[in-house]
N, C-alpha and C positions, 0 to 999 in steps of 0.2 A: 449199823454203820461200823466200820471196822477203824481201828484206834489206830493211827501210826504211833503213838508214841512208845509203844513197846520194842520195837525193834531198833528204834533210833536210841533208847535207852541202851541198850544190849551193846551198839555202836559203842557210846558214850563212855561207858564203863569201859571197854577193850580198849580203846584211845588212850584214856587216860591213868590203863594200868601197862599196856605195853609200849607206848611211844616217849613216856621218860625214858625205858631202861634202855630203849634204841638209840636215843640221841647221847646216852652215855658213854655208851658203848663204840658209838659211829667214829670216834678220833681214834681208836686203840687199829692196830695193824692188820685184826682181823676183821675183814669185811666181805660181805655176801658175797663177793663175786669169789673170794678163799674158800669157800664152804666145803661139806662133803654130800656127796649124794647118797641116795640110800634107798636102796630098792626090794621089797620082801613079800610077805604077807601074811596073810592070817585068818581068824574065824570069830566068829559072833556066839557070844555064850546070853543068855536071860534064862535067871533061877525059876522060871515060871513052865521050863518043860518046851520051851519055844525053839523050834529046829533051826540049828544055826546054820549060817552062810558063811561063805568063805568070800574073803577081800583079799584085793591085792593092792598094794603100799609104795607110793615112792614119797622122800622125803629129803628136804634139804636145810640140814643143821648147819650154823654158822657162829660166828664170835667165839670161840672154845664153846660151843656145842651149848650157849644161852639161848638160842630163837630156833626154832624151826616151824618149816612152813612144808605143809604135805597134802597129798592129793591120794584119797583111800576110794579105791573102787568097790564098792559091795558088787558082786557078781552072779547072786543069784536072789529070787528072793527072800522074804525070813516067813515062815508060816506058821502059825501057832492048831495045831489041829485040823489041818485043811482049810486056813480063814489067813487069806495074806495080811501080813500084818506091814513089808514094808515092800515096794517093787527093788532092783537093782538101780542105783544112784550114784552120784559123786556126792565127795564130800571133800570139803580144801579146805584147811586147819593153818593157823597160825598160833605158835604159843610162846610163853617164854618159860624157860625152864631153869632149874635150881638144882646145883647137885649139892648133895648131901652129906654125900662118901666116895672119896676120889681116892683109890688106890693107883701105882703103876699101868694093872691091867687090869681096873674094874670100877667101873662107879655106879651110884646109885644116883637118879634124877627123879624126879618132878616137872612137872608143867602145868601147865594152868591156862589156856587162850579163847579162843571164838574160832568157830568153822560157820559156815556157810554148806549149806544143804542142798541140793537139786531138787528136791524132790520132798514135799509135804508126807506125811504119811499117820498111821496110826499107832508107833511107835514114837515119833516128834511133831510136833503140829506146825513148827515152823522155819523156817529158812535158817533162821540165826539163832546160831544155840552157844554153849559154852563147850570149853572140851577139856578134860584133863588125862591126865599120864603119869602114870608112876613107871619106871621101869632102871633096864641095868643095860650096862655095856659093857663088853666084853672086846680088848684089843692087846696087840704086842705092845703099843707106843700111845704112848698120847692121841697123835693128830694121824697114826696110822688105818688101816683099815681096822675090820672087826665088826662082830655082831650083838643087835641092838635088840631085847626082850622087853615087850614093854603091854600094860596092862590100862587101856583106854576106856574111858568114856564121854559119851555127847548127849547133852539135855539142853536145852531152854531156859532150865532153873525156875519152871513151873508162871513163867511171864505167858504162856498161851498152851492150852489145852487140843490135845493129848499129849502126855508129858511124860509117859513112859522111859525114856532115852534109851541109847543103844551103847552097848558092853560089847569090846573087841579084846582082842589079843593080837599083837604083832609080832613077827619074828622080819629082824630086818637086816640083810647085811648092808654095811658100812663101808664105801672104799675110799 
């Protein structure tokens, strides 16, 4: 019989690390409907020799660039030696992010949230995984356009088996 309580856990945790910093934030002038959109993509790296796929990325960051919420199309699938390991899938991320190092025309960020998965596979075993982000941005202005380099990943954090996760790279312009 299969356990609900791992997934609802996985809930749990995301609730109650992203929706303080939302209701913080929600009196300040920037709010989701201010955001910027952000459209790119990218490819799937695993050190294991695993032939990567290419995604493609839209994304939409908000409050000076603390939450975003994205929708990454894997577009082919990933195969490890002629043995698929994941099919093409969505994948929809919400996180909240931390910058680090805020220059003029550069910063460094962090992120940390939960995605939601289409699609089981033998890379992640289930729907709801966690996802994190390191990466940099690159603009003229602040709140202006500009492109966004960023080094992801998505695991479960070993709550249900196969727990492999999946390693992206993003290249995303910002308008």
């Amino acid at each position: 019989m299969r356990r609900p309580t791992r997934p609802i856990a996985v809930v749990i945790v995301l609730a109650v690390g992203l929706l303080p910093a939302m209701a913080q934030t929600a009196g300040e002038s920037s709010s989701l409907i201010d955001g910027q959109p952000g459209l790119g993509g990218g490819v799937t790296y695993q050190y294991d020799g695993t032939r990567a796929a290419y995604i493609g990325a839209f994304t939409w960051t908000w409050s000076r660039d603390r939450f975003e919420l994205g929708a990454v199309r894997f577009v082919e699938a990933q195969v490890d030696r002629g043995h698929s390991l994941a099919n093409p899938n969505w994948t929809f991320q919400l996180s909240r992010r931390w910058t680090f190092i805020r220059k003029p025309e550069a910063k460094v960020f962090f992120g940390f949230g939960g995605a939601y998965k289409t699609e089981t596979d033998v890379l992640n075993g289930s729907h709801l995984n966690f996802a994190e982000q390191l990466g940099m941005r690159f603009s003229r202005s602040a709140a202006g356009p500009g492109f966004e380099f960023a080094i992801r990943h998505m695991s479960n954090a070993g709550l249900k088996k196969p727990n492999k996760g999946q390693d992206f790279v993003t290249a995303i312009y910002v308008f």
